[in-house]
N, C-alpha and C positions, 0 to 999 in steps of 0.2 A: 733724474728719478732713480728708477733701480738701475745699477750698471753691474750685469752682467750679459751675459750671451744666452740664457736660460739653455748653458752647456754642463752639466755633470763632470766629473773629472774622467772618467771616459771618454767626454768628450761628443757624446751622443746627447743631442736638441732635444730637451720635454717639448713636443708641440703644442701638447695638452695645455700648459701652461703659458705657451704663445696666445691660445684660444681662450684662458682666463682672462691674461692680460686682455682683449681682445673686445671682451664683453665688460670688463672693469672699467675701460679708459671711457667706455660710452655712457656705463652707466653714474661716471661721475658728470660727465655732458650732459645727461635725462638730472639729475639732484640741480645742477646750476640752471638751466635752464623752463624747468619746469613743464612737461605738458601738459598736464593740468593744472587747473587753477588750484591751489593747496586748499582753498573751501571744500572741496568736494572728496569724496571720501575714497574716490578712485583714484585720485588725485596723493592722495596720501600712500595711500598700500605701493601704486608704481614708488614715488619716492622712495617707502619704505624697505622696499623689497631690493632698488637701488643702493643700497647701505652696505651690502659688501664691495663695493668697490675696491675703497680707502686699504681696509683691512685684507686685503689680497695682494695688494702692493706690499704689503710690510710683510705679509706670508711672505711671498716670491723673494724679497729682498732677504730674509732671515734662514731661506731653505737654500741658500746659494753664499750662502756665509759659513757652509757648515766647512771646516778643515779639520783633518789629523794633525798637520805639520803647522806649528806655531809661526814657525819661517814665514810659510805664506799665506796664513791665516792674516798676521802684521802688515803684511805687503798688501794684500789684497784689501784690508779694513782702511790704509794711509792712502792708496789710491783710488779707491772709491770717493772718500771723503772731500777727497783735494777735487774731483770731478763734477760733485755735488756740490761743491762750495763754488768753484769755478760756473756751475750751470744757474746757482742760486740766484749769484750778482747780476748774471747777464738776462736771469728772467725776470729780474727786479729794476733792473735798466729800463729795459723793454716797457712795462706797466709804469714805471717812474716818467718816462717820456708822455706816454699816452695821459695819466692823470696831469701832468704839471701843464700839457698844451688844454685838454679839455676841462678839467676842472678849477687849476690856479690860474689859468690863460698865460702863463708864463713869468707869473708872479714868485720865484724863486724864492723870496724872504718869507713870503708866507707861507708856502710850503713845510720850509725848515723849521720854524716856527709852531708850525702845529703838528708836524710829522717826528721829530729830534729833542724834543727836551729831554733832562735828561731820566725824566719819567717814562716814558715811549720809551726808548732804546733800553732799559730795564724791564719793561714790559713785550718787547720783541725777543727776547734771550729767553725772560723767565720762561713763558708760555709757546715758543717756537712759534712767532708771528713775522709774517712778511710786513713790508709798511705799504706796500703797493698792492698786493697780488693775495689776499686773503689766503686763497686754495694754497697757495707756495708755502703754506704752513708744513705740510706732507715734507718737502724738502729737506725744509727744516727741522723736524724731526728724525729725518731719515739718515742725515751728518750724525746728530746726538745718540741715535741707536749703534753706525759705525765706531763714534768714539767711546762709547762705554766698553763695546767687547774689547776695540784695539788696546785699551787700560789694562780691563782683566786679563788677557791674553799676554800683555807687556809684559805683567806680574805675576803670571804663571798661574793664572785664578782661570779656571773651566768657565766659560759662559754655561754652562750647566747647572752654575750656582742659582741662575735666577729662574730655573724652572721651577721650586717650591711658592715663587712669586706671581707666577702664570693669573690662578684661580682670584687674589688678591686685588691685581689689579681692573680684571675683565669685572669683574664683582664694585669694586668703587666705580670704573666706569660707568656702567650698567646703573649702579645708584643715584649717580649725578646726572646719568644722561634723559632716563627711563623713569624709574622707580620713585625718586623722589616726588613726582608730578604726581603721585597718587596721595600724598599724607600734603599737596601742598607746596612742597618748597621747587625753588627752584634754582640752577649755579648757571653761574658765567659760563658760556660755551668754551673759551679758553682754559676753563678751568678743567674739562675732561680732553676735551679737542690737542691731544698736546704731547710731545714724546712719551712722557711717562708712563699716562692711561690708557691712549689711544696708538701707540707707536709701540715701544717696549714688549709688550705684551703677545703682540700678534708678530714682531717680529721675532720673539723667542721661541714661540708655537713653531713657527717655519721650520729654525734651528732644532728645533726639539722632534720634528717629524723627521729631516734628514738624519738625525743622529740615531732615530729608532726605525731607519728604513727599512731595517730585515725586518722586521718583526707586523709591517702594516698588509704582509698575507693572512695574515691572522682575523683581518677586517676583510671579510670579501664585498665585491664590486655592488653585489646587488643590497647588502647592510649599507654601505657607503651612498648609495642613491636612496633609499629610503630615510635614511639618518638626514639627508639634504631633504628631502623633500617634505619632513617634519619640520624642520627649521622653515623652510617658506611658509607653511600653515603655522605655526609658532607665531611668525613676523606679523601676518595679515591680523591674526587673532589679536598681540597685541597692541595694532593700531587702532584696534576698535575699542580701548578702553584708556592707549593713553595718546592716542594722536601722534603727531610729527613727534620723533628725536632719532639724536646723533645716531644711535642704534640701539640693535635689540637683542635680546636673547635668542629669538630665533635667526639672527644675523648671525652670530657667532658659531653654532649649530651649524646653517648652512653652508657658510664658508671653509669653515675647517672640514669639513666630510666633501665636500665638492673636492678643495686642494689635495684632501687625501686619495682621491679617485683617481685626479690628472696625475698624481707623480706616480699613484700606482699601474696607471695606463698612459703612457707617457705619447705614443704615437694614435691614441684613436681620434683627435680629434687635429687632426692635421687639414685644413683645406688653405689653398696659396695667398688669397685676399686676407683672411682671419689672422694667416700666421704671419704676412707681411703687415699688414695694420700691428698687433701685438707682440714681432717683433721688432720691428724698427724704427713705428709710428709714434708708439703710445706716449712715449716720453715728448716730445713737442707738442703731441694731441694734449695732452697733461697741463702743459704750458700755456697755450696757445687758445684755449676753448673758450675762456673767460673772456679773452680778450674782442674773440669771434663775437661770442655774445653781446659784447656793451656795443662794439663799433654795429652789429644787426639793431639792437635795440633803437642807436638813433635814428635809422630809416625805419624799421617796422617796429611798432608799438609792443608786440608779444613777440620775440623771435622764434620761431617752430625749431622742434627737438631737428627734427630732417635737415632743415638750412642751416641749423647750427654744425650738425655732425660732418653733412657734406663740406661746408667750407673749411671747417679743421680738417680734415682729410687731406685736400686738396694742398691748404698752405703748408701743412706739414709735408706731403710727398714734395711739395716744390723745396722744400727746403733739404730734405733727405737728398734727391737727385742733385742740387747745389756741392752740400758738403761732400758726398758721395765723389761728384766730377774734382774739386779742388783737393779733394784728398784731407778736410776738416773734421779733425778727434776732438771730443770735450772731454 
């Protein structure tokens, strides 16, 4: 997922951003899972409200991207990549195993056959789709966001270029995701859900807040939680008139003045469970939640938000303490 240490080149932890991630990786757990029934209108606004998750990730990933030095902006952008590409395969295994025993029962040629034409594998690139693991889209996205800057940066091109494309893309988003459902029409979820509109975007903003960090005193603490706390009224308001989507206007609102609060206050939101889950966790929890869910699903009919969170916790810490004892880097 994101690979860094959420260390500044000081070298000083935003914890603040441990306790984003923190709240991010569950509330993508609460969107997969559902605790309400989506009928119900309570049911919607939690999901809805859930929607910053995604777009927090691409923050963190894009405010930890930021370099003076090309040198190791290149290094930093080649080694992430290669990390995420290495994490991608082996969480595509993982879900490749589970579907081909549960769903093909082990029928290999059909699998291939409806998973590999070579329509699907033109449609996994186009759109950054996993073929196993839906959510792994993020991933996938999140390599194509590395490789666009490591290009511009190769060739001496300022990732700064595509902040005039910021408003551009959150805007087509926002139309295909939101807005269109009001005259009527509606798009493919892969068609907004995807590096371009949903990845790009929020990971530029990140970039684009570290690069203007001296300047975000100018937005003080108490503007910054008001400005967030419009965006949740924003969010709820628009449920009520266009129901479920990817996200909202007041999603966007929120997240950005929230992320800008935590970098601006980097230690107030430290406690040792939040900052070890959203330090260490989230990237397995990330992985691993869906999978929680199908395997709860076939004993319990509805699996609950609670049983789903505790057993990713759990299988994630057993795996952190694993890699941790054999001394295992991805």
């Amino acid at each position: 997922m994101a690979y860094f240490n959420n260390k500044k080149d000081n070298n000083n932890i935003i914890y603040s951003l441990n306790f984003l991630k923190f709240l991010a990786v569950f509330g993508v757990i609460c969107i997969h899972c559902s605790i309400f029934p989506t009928v119900q209108y309570k049911g919607l606004v939690i999901d809805a409200l859930a929607r910053f998750s995604v777009p927090a990730f691409f923050l963190i990933s894009g405010f930890f991207s930021y370099y003076d030095d090309n040198s190791i902006a290149l290094h930093k952008y080649k080694t992430r990549m290669v990390k995420l590409i290495k994490l991608f395969i082996i969480a595509n295994i993982v879900y490749f195993l589970f579907e081909f025993y549960t769903v093909y029962f082990g029928n290999l040629t059909a699998l291939i056959l409806e998973k590999f034409t070579l329509y699907d594998i033109f449609y996994y690139f186009t759109y950054d789709v996993s073929p196993f693991g839906t959510h792994l889209w993020f991933i996938f996205a999140l390599i194509y966001c590395y490789l666009l800057f490591y290009i511009l940066t190769k060739f001496c091109v300022k990732p700064k270029i595509l902040y005039k494309f910021i408003p551009i893309l959150i805007a087509a988003t926002l139309f295909m995701s939101e807005f269109c459902k009001l005259i009527g029409m509606t798009f493919p979820l892969e068609y907004y859900r995807n590096f371009l509109f949903m990845g790009l975007p929020f990971f530029t903003i990140g970039y684009y807040i570290h690069d203007n960090e001296s300047n975000l005193n100018k937005l003080s603490n108490t503007s910054a939680i008001i400005l967030a706390f419009s965006g949740i009224l924003l969010t709820i308001l628009e449920v009520s008139f266009v129901g479920m989507s990817e996200i909202f206007v007041g999603t966007v609102i929120f997240i950005t003045f929230v992320f800008i609060w935590c970098v601006k206050n980097p230690n107030r939101l430290y406690f040792r469970i939040t900052d070890f889950i959203g330090g260490k966790l989230f990237t397995s929890m990330y992985i691993l939640h869906v999978l929680v869910i199908m395997i709860l699903a076939e004993t319990i009919q509805t699996p609950s938000f609670i049983a789903c969170s505790v057993l990713t916790v759990l299988i994630s810490t057993l795996i952190y303490l694993i890699n941790t004892k054999l001394n295992i880097k991805f």
